[in-house]
N, C-alpha and C positions, 0 to 999 in steps of 0.2 A: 571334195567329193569326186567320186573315180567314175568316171563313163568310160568302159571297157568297150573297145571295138567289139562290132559283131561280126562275124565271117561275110568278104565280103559275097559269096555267092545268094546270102539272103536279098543283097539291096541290087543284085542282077538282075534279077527276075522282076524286077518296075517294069520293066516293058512288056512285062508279059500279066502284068497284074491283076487284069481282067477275066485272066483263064484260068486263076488260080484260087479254089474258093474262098475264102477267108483273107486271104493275101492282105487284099489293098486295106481291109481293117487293123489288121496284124501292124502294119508298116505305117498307119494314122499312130496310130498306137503309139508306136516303140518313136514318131518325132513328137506326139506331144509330152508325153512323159521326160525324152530329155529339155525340151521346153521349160517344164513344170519343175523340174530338177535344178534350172539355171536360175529361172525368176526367183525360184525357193535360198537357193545359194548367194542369189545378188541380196536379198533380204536379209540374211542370216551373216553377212557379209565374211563369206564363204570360197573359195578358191573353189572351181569344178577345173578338171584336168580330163582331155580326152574328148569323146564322142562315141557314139554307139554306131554313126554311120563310119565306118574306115577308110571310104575314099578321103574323109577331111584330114584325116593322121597320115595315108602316104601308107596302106598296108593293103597286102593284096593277100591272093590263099597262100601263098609259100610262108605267108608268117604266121599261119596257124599250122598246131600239129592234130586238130581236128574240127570237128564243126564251131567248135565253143573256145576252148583255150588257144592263147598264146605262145608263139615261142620264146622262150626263156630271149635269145637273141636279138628279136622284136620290141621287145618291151621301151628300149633306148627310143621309141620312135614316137613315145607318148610324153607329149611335153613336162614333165612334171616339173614344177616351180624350183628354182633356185634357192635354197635359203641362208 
């Protein structure tokens, strides 16, 4: 299962999360769901690769070439299993 980084300027704005309407549910959000996505995989016994927060992969904005996608270049920086 792939949990694709999100840009990290979404998970910036924690500190500001208060001021921002919907924010801090948006961001409840998007850590339980990959929660719910790992327990489901550790069940299914399942490999997840990745995370949707980017500070834990080591990707900052230079490794997007927009809000959403990754750079082709970047990609090396998502552990993906050995086989």
């Amino acid at each position: 299962l792939l949990l694709p980084p999100m840009h990290p300027a979404f998970f910036s704005l924690e500190a500001r999360a208060d001021s921002i309407v919907g924010y801090r549910s948006y961001l409840d959000t998007v850590r339980k769901a990959e929660a719910t996505y790992r327990a489901l995989a550790a069940k299914a016994a399942c490999d997840v690769v990745g995370s949707f927060d980017p500070t834990l992969l080591g990707f900052d904005r230079a490794d997007f070439y927009d809000w959403i996608h990754i750079r082709e270049a970047a990609t090396g920086k998502i552990p993906f299993p050995k086989r």
